[in-house]
FITIVEX-21580 format. One line per field, with one value per residue (C-alpha): residue number from 1; residue in three letters; y, z, x. Coordinates in steps of 0.02 Angstrom, whole numbers, plus 50000, padded with zeros to 5 digits. Layout:
<kezas>
resi: (NUM, ...)
resn: (ALA, ...)
Y: (Y, ...)
Z: (Z, ...)
X: (X, ...)
</kezas>
This chain:
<kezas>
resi: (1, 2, 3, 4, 5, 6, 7, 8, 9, 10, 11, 12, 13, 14, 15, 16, 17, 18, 19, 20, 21, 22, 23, 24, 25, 26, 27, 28, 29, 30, 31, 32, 33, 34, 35, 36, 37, 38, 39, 40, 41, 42, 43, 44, 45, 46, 47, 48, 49, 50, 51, 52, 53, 54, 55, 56, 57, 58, 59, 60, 61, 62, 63, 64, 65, 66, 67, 68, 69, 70, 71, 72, 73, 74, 75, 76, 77, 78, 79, 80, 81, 82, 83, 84, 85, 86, 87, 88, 89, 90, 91, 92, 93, 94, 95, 96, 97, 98, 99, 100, 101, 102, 103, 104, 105, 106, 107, 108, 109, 110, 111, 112, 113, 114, 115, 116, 117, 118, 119, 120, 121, 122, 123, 124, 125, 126, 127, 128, 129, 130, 131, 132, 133, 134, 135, 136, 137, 138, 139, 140, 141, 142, 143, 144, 145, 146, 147, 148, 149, 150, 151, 152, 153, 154, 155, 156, 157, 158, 159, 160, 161, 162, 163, 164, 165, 166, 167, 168, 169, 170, 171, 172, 173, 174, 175, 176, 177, 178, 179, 180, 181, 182, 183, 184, 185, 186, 187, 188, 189, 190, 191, 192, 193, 194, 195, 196, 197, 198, 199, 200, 201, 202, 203, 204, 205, 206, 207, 208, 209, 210, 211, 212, 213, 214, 215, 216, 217, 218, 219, 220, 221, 222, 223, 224, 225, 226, 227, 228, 229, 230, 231, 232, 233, 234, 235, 236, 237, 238, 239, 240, 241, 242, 243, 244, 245, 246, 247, 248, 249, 250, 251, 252, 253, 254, 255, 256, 257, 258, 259, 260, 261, 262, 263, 264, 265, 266, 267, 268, 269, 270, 271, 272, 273, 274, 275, 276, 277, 278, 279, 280, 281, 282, 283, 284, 285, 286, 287, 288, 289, 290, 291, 292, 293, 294, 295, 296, 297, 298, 299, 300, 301, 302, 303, 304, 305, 306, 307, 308, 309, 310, 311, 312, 313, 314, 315, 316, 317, 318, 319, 320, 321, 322, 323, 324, 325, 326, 327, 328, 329, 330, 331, 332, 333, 334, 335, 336, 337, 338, 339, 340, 341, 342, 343, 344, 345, 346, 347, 348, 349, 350, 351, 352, 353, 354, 355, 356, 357, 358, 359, 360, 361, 362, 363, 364, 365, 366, 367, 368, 369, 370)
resn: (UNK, UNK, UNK, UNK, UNK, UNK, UNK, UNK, UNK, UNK, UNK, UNK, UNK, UNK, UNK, UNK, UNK, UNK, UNK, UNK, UNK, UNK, UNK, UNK, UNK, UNK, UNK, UNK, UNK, UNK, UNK, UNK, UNK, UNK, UNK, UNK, UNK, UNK, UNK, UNK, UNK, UNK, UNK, UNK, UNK, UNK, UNK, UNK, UNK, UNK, UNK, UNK, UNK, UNK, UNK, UNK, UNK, UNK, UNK, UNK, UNK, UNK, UNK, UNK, UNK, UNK, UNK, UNK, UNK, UNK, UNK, UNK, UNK, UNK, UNK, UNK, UNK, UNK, UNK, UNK, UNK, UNK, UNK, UNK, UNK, UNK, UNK, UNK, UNK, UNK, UNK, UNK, UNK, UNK, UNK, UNK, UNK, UNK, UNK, UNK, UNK, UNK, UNK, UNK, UNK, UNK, UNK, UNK, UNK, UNK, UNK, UNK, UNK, UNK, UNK, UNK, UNK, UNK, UNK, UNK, UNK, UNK, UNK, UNK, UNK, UNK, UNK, UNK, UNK, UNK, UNK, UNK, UNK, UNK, UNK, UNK, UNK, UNK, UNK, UNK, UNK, UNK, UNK, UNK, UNK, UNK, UNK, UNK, UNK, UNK, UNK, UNK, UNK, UNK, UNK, UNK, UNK, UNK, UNK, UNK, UNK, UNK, UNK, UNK, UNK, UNK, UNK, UNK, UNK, UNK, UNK, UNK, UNK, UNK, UNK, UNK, UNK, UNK, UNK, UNK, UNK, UNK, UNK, UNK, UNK, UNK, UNK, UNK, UNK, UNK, UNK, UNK, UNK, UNK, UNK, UNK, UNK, UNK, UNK, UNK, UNK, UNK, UNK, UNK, UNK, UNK, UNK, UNK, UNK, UNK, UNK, UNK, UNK, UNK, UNK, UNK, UNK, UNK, UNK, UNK, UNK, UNK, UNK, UNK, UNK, UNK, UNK, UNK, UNK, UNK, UNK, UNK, UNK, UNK, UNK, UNK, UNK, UNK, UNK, UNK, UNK, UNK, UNK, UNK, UNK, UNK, UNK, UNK, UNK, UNK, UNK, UNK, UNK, UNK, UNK, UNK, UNK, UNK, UNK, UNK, UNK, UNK, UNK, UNK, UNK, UNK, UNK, UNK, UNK, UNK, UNK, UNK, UNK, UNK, UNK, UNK, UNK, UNK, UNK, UNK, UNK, UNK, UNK, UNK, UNK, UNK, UNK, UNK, UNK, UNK, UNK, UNK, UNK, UNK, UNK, UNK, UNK, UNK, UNK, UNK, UNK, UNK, UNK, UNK, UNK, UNK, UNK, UNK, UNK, UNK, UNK, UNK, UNK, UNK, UNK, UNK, UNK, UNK, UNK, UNK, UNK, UNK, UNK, UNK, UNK, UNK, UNK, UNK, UNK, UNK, UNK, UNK, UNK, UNK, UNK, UNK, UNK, UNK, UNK, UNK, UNK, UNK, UNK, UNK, UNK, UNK, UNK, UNK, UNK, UNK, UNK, UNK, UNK, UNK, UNK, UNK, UNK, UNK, UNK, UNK, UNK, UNK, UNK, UNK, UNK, UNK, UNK, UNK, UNK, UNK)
Y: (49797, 49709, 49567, 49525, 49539, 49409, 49301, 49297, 49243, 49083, 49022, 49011, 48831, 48751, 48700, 48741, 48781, 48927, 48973, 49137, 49294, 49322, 49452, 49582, 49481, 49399, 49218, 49101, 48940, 48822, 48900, 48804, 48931, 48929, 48977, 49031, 48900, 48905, 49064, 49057, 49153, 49075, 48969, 48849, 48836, 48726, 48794, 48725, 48862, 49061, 49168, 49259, 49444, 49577, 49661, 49505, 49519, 49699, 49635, 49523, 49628, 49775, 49875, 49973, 49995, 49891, 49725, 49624, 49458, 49326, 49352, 49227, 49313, 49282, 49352, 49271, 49121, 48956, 48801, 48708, 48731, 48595, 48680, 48804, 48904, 48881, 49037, 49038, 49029, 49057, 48912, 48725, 48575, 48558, 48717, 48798, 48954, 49119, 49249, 49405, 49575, 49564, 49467, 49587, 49751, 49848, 49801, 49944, 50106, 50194, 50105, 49934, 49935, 50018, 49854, 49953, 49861, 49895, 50081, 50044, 50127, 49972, 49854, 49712, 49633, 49437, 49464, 49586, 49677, 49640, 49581, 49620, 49497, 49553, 49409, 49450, 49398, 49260, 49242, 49107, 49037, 48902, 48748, 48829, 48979, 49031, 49204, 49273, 49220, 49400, 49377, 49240, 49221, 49069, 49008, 48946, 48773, 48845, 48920, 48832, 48852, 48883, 49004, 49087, 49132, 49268, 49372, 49365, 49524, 49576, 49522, 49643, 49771, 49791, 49738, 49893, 50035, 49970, 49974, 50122, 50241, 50183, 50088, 49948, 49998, 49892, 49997, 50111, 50097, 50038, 50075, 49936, 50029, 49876, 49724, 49610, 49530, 49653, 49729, 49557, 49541, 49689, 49648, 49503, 49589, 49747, 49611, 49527, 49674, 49717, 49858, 49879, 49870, 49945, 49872, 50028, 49940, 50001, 49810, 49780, 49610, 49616, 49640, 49452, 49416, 49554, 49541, 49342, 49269, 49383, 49458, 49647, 49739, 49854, 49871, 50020, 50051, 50201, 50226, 50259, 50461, 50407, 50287, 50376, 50534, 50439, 50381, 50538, 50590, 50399, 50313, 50324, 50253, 50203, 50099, 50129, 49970, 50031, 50045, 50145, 50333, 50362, 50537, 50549, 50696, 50589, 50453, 50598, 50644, 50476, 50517, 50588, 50766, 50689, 50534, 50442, 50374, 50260, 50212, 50061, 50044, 50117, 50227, 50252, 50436, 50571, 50616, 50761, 50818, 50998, 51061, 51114, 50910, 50888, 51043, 51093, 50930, 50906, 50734, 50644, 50577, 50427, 50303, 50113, 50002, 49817, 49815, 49775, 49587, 49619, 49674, 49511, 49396, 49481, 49481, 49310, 49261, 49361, 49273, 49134, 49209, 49243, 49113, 49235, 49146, 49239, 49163, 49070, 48963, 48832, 48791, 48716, 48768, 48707, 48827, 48981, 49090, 49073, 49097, 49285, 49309, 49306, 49387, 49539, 49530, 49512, 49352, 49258, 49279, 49320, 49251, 49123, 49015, 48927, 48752, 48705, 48703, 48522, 48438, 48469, 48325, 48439, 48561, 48588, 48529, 48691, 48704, 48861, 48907, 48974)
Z: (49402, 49560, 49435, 49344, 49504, 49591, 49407, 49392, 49561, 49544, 49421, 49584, 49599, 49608, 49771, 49841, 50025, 50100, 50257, 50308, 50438, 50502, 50599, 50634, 50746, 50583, 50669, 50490, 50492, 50354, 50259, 50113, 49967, 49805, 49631, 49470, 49322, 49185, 49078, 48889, 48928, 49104, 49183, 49319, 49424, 49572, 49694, 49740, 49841, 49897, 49986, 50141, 50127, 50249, 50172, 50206, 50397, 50367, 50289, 50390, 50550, 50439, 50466, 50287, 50371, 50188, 50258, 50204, 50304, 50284, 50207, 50106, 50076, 49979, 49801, 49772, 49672, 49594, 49540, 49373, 49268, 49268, 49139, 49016, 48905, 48722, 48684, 48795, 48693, 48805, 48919, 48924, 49058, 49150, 49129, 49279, 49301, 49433, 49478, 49575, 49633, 49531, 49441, 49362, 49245, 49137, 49012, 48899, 48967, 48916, 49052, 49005, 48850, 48874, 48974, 49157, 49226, 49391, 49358, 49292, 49404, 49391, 49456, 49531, 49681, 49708, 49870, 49961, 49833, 49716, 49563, 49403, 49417, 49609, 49705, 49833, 49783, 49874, 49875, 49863, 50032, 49950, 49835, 49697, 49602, 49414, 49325, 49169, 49037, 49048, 49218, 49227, 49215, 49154, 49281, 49161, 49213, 49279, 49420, 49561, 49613, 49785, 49785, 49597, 49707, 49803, 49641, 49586, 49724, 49785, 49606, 49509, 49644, 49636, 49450, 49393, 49473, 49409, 49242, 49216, 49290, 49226, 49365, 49271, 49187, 49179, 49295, 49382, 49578, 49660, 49844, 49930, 50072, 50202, 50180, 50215, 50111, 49970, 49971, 49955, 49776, 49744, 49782, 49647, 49523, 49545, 49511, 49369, 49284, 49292, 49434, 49573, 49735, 49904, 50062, 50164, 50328, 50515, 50574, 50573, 50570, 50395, 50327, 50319, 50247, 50115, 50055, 50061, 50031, 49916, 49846, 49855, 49838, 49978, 50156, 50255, 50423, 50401, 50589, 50580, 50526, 50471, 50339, 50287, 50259, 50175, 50062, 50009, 49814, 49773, 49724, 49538, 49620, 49795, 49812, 49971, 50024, 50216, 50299, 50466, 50470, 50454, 50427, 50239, 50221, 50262, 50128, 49990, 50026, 49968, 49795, 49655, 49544, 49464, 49579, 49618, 49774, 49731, 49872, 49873, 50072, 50148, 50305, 50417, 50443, 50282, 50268, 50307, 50174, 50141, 49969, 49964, 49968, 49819, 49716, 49735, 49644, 49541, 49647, 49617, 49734, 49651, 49714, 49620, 49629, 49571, 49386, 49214, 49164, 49028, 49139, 49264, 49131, 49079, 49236, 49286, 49115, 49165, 49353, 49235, 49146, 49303, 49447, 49531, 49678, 49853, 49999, 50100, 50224, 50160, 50288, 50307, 50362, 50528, 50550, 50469, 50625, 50687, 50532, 50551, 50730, 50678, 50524, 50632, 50755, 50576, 50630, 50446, 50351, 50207, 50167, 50198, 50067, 50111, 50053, 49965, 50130, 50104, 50162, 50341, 50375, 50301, 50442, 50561, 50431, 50390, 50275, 50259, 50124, 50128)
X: (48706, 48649, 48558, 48703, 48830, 48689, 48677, 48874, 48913, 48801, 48932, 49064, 49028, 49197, 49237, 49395, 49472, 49568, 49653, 49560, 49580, 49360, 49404, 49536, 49639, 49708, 49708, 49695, 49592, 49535, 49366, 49265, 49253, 49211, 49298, 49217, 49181, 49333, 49296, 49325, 49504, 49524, 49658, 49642, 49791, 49826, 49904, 50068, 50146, 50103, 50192, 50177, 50186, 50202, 50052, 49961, 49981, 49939, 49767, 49722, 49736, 49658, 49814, 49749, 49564, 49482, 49472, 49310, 49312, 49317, 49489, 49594, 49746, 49917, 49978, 50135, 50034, 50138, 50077, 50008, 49880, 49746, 49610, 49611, 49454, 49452, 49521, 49672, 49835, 49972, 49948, 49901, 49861, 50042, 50119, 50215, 50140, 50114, 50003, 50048, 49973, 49828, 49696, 49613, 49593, 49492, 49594, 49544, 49608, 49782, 49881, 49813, 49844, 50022, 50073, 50041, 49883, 49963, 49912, 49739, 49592, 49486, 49646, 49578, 49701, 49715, 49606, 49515, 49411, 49240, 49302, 49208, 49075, 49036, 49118, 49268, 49410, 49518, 49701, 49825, 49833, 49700, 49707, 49673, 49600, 49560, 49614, 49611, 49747, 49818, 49858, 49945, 50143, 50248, 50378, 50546, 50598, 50753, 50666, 50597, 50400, 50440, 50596, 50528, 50351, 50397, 50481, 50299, 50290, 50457, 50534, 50435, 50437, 50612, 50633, 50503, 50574, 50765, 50703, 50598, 50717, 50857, 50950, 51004, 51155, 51314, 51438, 51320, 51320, 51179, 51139, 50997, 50937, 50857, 50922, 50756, 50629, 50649, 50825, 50903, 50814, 50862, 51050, 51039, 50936, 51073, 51227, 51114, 51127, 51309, 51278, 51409, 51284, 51306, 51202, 51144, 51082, 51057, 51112, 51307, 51259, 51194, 51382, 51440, 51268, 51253, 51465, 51485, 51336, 51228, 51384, 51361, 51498, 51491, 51400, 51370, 51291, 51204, 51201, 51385, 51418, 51595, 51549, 51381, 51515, 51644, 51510, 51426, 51397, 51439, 51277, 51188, 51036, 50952, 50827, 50742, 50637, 50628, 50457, 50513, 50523, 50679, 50799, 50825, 50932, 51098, 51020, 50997, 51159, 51251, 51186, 51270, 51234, 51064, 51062, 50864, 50795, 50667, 50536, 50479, 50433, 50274, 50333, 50156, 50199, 50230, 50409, 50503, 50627, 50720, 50698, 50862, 50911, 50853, 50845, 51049, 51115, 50950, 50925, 50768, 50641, 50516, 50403, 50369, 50234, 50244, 50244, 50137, 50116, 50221, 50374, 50340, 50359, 50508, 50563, 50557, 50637, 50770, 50788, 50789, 50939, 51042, 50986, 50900, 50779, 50701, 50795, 50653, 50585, 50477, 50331, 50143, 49970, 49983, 50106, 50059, 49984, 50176, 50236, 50133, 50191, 50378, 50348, 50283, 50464, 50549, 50582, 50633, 50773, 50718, 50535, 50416, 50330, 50183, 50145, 49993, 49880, 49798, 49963, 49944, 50046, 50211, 50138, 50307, 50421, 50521, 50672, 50780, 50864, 51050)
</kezas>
């Protein structure tokens, strides 16, 4: 295989350049790199806009312990398609179009071809792993990149590039685990636990689909934020006993997008008779919970991870559908080591989106969207 790896990557000839972490101090600086030739089923995409993710700062700083530097990271991908292969079909020159999580698949096995190439076991991410032809794969925080058709995603015109990016991760994060158990029925109430980068798309997606939606934050100061502006129809501070109690057996679903270990018993307990939690967040430490919890009211505790392309681009069409956008706070590449040091004090409200990085003149000029 080592022939073939060595052949393949000779074909990365197209020049492009990326902002990338060399070492585990995550500082990001500009780095010439080079994309694949266009593929027979490939699409070339500038890149207009990526997003910065939390798990990006966690990769860069190799938080996970699988960085390989140097590391271009980013997987909230939007821009336009410049070239196409002769056999694509769902795309041409122009197009508005995304790409997520991955790049990548088998895209033979029983959950590829069930729509769930985020379960395959030869998943490829957008960065930080050897793709099939033995090259590392580089992210969005570059000028451009080239997947496979399959893995690309058409943005409707309703949406904007910049505000549509980031449902390209937190979107389908909190779009997957909705659908696929059943927490996306007209009527049904809907508790957002964490009201931050995810669990305000999960507040619109909840009222997109007709769900009544409860805010379950630990910061009072959320309330004005989560009632008036992103229209939820309930807030609760789960710090307070009195409200957590008043609220018990009251929620069809919770989805949990909180990262901190945190006490779930009193969060189990705001569920009804046959009530899910749904974890989304990554807590550091394993989590303590009581049989009893969930076993006396047949409760159910899940976990969700992104989603299929299949369920993205049904997604987005329904963001489309609704007006659903991230709330975000447009900046440049002069700016984006900041940009990492507030994201770590949870310093943005609710995401950043990065600029196309060869605009370094749009470097300090930030817009935030209310």
């Amino acid at each position: 295989m080592a022939p073939m790896a060595t052949e393949q990557s000779q074909q990365h000839t197209r020049k492009a350049v990326g902002l990338a972490a060399r070492d585990a101090s995550g500082h990001l600086s500009p780095l010439a790199i080079t994309r694949r030739s266009t593929g027979d089923d490939d699409v070339v995409i500038k890149i207009l806009y990526c997003g910065i993710c939390h798990s990006d700062l966690h990769s860069i700083k190799n938080e996970w312990k699988n960085a390989r530097y140097p590391m271009v990271p980013g997987h909230e991908i939007a821009g336009e398609v410049t070239e196409v292969g002769k056999n694509v079909t769902k795309f041409k020159t122009g197009d508005r179009v995304g790409v997520g999580c991955m790049v990548n698949s088998c895209q033979s096995c029983e959950s590829c071809n069930k729509g769930f190439e985020n379960h395959c076991p030869g998943i490829i991410p957008t960065y930080n792993l050897v793709d099939l032809d033995g090259t590392i794969t580089y992210g969005g925080y570059s000028s451009m990149v080239v997947v496979h058709e399959r893995f690309v995603v058409r943005f409707p015109n309703t949406i904007p590039l910049d505000k549509g990016a980031p449902l390209l991760c937190a979107g389908i994060t909190m779009y997957s685990p909705m659908k696929y158990h059943g927490l996306n029925v007209p009527g049904m109430h809907l508790g957002v636990l964490g009201l931050g980068g995810l669990g305000h798309v999960a507040v619109k997606f909840g009222k997109a689909f007709g769900m009544k939606v409860t805010v379950i934050s630990s910061s009072p100061g959320k309330m004005q934020e989560a009632l008036e502006r992103l229209g939820a129809n309930a807030f609760i501070v789960s710090k307070s006993a009195d409200e957590m109690k008043a609220a018990m057996s009251s929620k069809d679903g919770i989805i949990n997008t909180v990262s901190a270990n945190i006490p779930m018993a009193p969060l189990l307990r705001l569920l009804k008779p046959n009530g899910k939690m749904i974890l989304v967040g990554l807590p550091e430490k394993p989590m303590e919970i009581s049989p009893f919890a969930l076993v006396a009211a047949n409760k159910t505790l899940a976990g969700s991870c992104i989603g299929g392309m299949r369920d993205t681009q049904e997604m987005l069409d329904l963001a489309a559908k609704h007006d659903v956008t991230a709330d975000i706070e447009v900046i440049g590449a002069e700016y984006v080591n900041t940009a990492m040091e507030r994201l770590a004090k949870a310093d943005v409200r609710y995401l950043f989106r990065h600029r196309h990085w060869q605009h370094p003149r749009q470097g300090r000029r930030r817009r935030r969207e209310v």
